[in-house]
C-alpha positions in Angstrom: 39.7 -53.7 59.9 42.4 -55.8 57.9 45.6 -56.1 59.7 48.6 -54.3 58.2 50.1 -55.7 55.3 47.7 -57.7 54.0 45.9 -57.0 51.1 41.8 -58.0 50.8 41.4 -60.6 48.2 39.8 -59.4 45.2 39.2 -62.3 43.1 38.6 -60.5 39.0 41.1 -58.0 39.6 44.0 -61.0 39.6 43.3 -61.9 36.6 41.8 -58.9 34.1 42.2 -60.9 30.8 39.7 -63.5 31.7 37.4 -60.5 33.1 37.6 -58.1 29.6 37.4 -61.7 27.7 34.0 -62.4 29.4 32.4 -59.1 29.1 33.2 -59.6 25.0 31.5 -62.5 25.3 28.5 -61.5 26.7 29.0 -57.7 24.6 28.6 -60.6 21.2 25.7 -61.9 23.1 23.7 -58.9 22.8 24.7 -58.1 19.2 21.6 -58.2 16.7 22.1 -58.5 13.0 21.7 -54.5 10.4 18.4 -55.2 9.2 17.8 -55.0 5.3 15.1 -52.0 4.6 13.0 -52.4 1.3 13.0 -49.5 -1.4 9.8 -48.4 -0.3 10.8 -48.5 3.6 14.2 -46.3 2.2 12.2 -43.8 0.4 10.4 -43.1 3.2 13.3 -43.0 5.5 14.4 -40.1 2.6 11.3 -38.7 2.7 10.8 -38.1 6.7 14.4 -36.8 6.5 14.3 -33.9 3.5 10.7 -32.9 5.4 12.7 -32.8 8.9 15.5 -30.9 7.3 12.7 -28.1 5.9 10.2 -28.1 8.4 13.5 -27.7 11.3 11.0 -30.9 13.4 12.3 -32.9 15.8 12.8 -36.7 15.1 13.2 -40.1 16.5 16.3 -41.8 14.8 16.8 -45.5 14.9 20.1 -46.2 13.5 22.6 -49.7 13.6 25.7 -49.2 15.1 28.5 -51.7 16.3 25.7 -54.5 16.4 23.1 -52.4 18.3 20.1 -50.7 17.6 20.4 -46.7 19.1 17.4 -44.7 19.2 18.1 -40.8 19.6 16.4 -37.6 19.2 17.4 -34.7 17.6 17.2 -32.2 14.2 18.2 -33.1 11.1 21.0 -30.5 9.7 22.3 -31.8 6.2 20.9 -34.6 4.4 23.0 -36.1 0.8 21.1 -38.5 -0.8 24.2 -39.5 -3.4 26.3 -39.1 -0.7 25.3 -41.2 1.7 24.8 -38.9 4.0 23.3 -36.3 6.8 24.2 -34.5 9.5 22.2 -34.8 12.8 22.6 -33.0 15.7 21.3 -34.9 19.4 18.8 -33.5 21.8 20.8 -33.7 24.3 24.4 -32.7 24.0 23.8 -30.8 20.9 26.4 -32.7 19.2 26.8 -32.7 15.3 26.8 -36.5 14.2 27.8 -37.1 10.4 26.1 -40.1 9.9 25.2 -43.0 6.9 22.0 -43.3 5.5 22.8 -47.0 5.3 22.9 -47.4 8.9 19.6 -46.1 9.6 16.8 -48.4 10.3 13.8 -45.7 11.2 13.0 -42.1 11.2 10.2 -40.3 12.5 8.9 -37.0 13.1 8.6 -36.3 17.1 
């Protein structure tokens, strides 16, 4: 039991700049570089996508966000070719996502 008045010694929480400046470093550490998809890798990114979107079938979406590579599952709602565009919605919290097409790396049917 600490004796009254005295504080226990907590050596990161002195000096919180230093502790948010080393968790960006190691947060750019991890970071990976948007991969560059070929026209025939895009059309059948486009391809799985308008068949998900008519079929209602689950998929896997890999996607590049912030430096990361996120895989999620879910149903495809809208897709906008032109656009850029489509609308996902996640397994899991049922959450509508308006999303680029650009920033997809992989789609596939579940």
């Amino acid at each position: 039991m600490e004796p009254r008045g005295m504080k226990k010694w907590r050596p990161f929480v002195t000096m919180p700049e230093q502790y948010t400046g080393l968790q960006e470093v190691i947060n750019k550490q991890a970071e990976v570089a948007q991969p560059l998809l070929t026209e025939e890798q895009m059309e059948q990114i486009n391809f799985t996508l308008i068949e998900a979107l008519h079929t209602n079938k689950q998929v896997y979406l890999t996607y590049y966000k912030n430096g990361h590579h996120i895989t999620d599952t879910g149903f495809i709602q809208f897709v906008d070719s032109l656009g850029d565009l489509f609308i996902f919605i996640d397994d899991v919290f049922e959450l509508k996502n308006r999303m680029r097409l650009s920033e997809l790396i992989d789609v596939r049917l579940a």
